[in-house]
N, C-alpha and C positions, 0 to 999 in steps of 0.2 A: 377476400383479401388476405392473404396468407403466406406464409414459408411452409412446405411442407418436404416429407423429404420422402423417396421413394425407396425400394432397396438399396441401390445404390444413388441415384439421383434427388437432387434436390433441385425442387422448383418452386420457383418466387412466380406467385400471382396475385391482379389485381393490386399493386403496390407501387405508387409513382417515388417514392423514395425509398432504399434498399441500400447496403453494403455488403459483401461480400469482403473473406479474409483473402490473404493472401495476392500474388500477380493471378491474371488470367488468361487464357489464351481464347477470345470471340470472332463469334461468326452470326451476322447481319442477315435476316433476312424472313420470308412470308413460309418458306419448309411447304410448297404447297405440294404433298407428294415427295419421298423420298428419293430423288429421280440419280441418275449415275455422276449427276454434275454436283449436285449435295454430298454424297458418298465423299468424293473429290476430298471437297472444304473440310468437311468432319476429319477426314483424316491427318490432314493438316492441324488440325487441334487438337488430336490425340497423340499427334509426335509431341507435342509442346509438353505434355503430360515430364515427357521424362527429365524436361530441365524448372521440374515442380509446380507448374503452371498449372490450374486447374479448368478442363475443355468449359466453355459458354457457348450456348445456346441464347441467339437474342432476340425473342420475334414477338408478337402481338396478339391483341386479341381485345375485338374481333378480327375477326379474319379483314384487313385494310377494302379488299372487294369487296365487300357484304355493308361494310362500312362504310364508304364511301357513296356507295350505290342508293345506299338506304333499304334494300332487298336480300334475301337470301341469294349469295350465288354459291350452287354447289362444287367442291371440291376435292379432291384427292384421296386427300386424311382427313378424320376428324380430331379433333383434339386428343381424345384418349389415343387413338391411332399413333397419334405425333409423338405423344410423352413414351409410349412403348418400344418403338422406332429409338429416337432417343437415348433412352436407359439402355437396349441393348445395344445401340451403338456404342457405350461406353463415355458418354457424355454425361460431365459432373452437374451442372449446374442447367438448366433451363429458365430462360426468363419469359413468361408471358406480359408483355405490359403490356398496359391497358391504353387505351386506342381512342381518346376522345377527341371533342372539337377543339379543346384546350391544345393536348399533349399532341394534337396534330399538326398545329401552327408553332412548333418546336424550332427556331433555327437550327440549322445542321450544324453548324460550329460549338452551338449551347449542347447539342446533343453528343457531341464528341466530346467537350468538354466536361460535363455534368453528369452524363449517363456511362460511357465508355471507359473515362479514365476517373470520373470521382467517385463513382458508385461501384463499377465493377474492376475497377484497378489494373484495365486490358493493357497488358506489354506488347501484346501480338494479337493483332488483324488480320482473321485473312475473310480478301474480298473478291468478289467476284466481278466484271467488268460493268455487270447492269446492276450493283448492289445502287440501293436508294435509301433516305430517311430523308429527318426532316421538311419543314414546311414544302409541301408541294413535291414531296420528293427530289429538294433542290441538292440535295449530297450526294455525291458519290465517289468514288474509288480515287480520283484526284484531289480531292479536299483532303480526304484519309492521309493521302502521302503527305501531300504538304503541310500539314498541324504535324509531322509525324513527330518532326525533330525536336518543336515545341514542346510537346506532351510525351516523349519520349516512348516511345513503340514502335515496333516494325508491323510494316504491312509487307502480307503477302498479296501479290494479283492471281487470283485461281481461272486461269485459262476455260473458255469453254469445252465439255466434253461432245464431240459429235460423231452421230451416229448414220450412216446411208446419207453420206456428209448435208445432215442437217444438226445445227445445235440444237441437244439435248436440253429441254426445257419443260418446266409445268404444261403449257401451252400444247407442246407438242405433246404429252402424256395422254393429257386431257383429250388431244382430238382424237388418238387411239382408241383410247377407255369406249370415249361415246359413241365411235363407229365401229365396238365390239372386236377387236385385233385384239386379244387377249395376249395373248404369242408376243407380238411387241411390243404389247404395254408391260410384259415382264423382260423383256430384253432391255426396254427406258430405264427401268425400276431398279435392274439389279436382282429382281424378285417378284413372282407371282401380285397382281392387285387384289389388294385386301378389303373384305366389306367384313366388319365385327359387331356384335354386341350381344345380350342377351337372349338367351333362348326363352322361348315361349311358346306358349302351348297354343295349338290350330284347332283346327276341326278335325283332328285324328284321321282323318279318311284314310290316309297313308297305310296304318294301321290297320282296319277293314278288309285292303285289296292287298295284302300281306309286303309293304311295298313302306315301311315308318318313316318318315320324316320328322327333322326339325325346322324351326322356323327361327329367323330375324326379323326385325322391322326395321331397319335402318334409318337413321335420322336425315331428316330432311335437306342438311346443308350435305351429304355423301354422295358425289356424283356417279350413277351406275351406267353398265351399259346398256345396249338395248335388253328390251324384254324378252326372253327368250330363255333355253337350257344350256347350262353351259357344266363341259369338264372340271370338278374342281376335286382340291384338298381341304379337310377342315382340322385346323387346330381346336382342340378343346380339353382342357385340364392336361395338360404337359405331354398329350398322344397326339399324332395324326393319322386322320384316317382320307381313304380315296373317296371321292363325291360326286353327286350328279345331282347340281343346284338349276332350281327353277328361279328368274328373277320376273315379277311379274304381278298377276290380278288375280290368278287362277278362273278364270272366268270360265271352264268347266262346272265350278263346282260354288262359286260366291259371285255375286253381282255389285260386290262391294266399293271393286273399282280400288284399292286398297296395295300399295306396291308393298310384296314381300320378298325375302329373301326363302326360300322350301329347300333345307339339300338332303339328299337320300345317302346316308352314310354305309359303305360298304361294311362288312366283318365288324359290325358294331351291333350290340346289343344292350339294354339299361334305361334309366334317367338321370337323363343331364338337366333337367327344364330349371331354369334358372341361373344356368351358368355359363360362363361371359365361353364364344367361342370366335375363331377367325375363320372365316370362309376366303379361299385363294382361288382364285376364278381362273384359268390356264385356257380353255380356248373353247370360244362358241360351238353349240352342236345346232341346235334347229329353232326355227323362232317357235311363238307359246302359241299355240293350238287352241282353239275350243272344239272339245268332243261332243258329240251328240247325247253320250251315255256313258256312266261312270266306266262301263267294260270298255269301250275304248278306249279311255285314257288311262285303264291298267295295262294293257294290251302294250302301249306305245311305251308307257314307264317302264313294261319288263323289256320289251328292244333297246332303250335308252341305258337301261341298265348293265344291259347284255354287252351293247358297244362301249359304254363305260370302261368296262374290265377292259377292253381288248386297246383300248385308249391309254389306259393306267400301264397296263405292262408295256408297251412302246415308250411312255413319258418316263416311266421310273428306268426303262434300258437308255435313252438316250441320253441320261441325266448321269452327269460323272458322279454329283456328292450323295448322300441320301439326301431324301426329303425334308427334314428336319433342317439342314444345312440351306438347300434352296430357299425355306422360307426364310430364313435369318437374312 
């Protein structure tokens, strides 16, 4: 339960009572997934910046689904995911509240009242057509208007963004993700889909069959796609390098049954074990195999390899910014 501040952002978590200085400029909502229709809103609060308003970030935690459900449902982001997203979006303030049986039967009027304009001192709204809070999710985007004159704030209505005219939404990301569309779950996104966290040490085998890999374990609530190898980038310590991630069991080599993330980082050499990396997943190659014999599944790692390269140089020709730029 905390203020903490990041390099540039500061984030209030675990705190049902908070103030913040100054007017602000908020934006409502679950962030599940950074998708092209959040972009939108964000930007809308980052114009606000220049008449001194400082951007808000207003969302929850737990995640409302996992919450409500009583179950993990996996997601998009995970939290550190979100606060990253965030910061480099240039967003000042982030607010995680906290998400109980209490603060769930909130009236949305109390919560405009009390949370939007007493605690965060919001001049400027902007909201989207399905935004929700309060009890049962009874608020939304017409309550905003009408308290507006009251409590004195403008709302903005942020239009949906749609895409192969379908609206752009979590929903739609999410069925991407887990039917392995890599491709356009980065056109949803704005940006390659991102699985991150520490590196840690495997079974070396990689190493052995001259072929090193790292590893992730991803957390439980991160929703992946299918099991399989897939094209990627990985960020790690302020470099990127081109990749060829296994997501999967390895069931070649462990009987563990154990999902990991294995990515074979090209023109890299060292130890990183220990430090925080972003793997960007760009577009399925073949599902995950079990070999008979470790020689075959070096055999297929040097072809995967091999197609790798020739995957990389078409991705980085066809791509206007550098790399660097697409993952931002």
């Amino acid at each position: 339960m905390s203020q903490h501040a990041t390099i540039n952002m500061q984030i209030i978590e675990g705190l049902r009572e908070f103030h913040i200085e100054g007017e602000s400029a908020v934006a409502i909502g679950k962030f599940d997934g950074i998708h092209l229709g959040h972009r939108q809103l964000i930007r809308e609060l980052l114009a606000q910046k220049e008449n001194g308003r400082r951007a808000v970030i207003f969302t929850f935690d737990p995640e409302p689904a996992s919450f409500f459900s009583g179950k993990i449902i996996p997601g998009l982001s995970t939290r550190e995911e979100k606060r990253k997203l965030f910061e480099e979006s240039g967003i000042d303030i982030l607010v995680e509240y906290p998400l109980t049986q209490e603060t769930a039967k909130m009236e949305p009027e109390k919560f405009i009242s009390d949370i939007l304009v007493g605690m965060l001192h919001a001049v400027f709204i902007a909201a989207g057509t399905d935004v929700s809070y309060g009890n049962a999710g009874r608020g939304d985007y017409r309550l905003l208007q009408r308290l507006s004159t009251q409590y004195r704030y403008e709302v903005q209505l942020i239009g949906k963004v749609s895409m192969n005219r379908r609206e752009i939404s979590s929903t739609y990301v999410r069925a991407e993700v887990a039917s392995g569309h890599m491709e356009m779950a980065e056109k949803l996104l704005g940006m390659p889909y991102c699985v991150s966290g520490i590196i840690e040490h495997g079974r070396h085998l990689g190493h052995t069959i001259g072929i090193p890999t790292i590893n992730l374990i991803p957390p439980d609530n991160k929703l992946l796609p299918p099991n399989g190898v897939y094209y990627s980038l990985v960020k790690v310590e302020g470099k990127t390098y081109r990749g060829m991630t296994n997501i999967g069991c390895k069931p070649t080599v462990t009987d563990e049954g154990k999902i990991g993330v294995e990515t074979y980082l090209y023109d890299f050499s060292g130890d990183i074990y220990g430090h925080y990396a972003e793997v960007f997943l760009l577009a399925y190659r073949r599902t995950e195999k079990h070999f008979k014999t470790v020689a075959e599944l070096q055999a297929q790692m040097e072809k995967d390899v091999a197609d790798g390269t020739l995957f990389h140089q078409e991705y980085q020709k066809n791509t206007l910014q550098n790399t660097d730029a697409v993952i931002k």
